[in-house]
N, C-alpha and C positions, 0 to 999 in steps of 0.2 A: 571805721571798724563796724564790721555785722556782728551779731549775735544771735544766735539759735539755740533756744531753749528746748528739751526731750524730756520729758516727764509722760508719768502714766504709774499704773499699779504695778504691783511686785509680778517678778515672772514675766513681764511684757517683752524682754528683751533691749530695755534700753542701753545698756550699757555694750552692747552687740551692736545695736545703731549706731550709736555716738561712737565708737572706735572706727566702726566703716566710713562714718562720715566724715572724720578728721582726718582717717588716712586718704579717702579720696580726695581730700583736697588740698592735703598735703604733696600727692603726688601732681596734682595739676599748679606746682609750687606758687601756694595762699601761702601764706602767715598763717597758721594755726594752735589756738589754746585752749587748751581743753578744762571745764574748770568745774571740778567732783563734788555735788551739794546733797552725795548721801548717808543718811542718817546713820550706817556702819562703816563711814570714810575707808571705801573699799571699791568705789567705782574707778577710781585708776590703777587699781591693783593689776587688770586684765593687759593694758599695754605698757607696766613699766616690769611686770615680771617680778614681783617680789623685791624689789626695789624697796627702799624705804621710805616710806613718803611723811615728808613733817608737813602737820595739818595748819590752816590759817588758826582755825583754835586753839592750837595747842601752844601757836606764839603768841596770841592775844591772853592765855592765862597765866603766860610766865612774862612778859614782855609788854609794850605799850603798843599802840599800834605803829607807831615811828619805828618798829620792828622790821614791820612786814615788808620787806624788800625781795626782791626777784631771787636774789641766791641762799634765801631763807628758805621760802615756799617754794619754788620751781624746779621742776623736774624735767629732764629731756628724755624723749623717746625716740621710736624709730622716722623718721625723715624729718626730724626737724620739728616734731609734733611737741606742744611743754603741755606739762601738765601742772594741776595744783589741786590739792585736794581741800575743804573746806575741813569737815571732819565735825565730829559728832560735838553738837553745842544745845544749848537752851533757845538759840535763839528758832532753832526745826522744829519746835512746835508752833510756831506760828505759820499761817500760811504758808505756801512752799514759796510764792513769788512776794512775798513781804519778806520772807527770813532770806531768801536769797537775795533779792535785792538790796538789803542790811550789809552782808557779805560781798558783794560784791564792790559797796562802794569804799573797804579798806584795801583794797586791790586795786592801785597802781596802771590804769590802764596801757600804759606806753611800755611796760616789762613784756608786751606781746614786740614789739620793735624790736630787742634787743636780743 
């Protein structure tokens, strides 16, 4: 499994990338997951279309983490694209790649497989 991290300032366009980039590789059919670490849990808003997305936080403050299971968090998009949003927590003020990689390791890696 790869992983490609996009980050930068407000207005940069990231969330315009990271959609392009998942859909082109989803079209050259990768396994692709997309996984939302913005501080207004609205970065998967653009490819699921108002869709309702439940945040990993939002199960971790109702829930243990023995929650966080693929048909809790995941969302499917257009070609097979899943998405998962983080969503707005205490733990975004820490550095972006501390607090993300925090997040990241309640997340299931093999829920990309499935």
């Amino acid at each position: 499994m790869r992983q490609i991290s996009i980050y930068g300032k407000g207005g940069a366009g990231k969330s315009t990338e990271t959609y392009n980039l998942t859909t082109a590789l989803a079209s050259m059919d990768k396994r692709v997951m997309q996984i939302g670490y913005d501080h207004g849990a609205n970065f998967t808003g653009m490819p699921l279309r108002g869709k309702n997305q439940t945040t990993i936080v939002a199960i971790l403050r109702n829930f243990h983490t023995a929650d966080i299971r693929s048909e809790n968090i995941l969302r499917r998009g257009c070609i097979g694209i899943k998405y998962v949003e983080s969503g707005r927590a205490e733990f975004m003020i820490l550095p972006c790649t501390r607090g993300a990689a925090k997040l990241t390791k309640c997340v299931n890696p093999n829920i990309i497989t499935r």
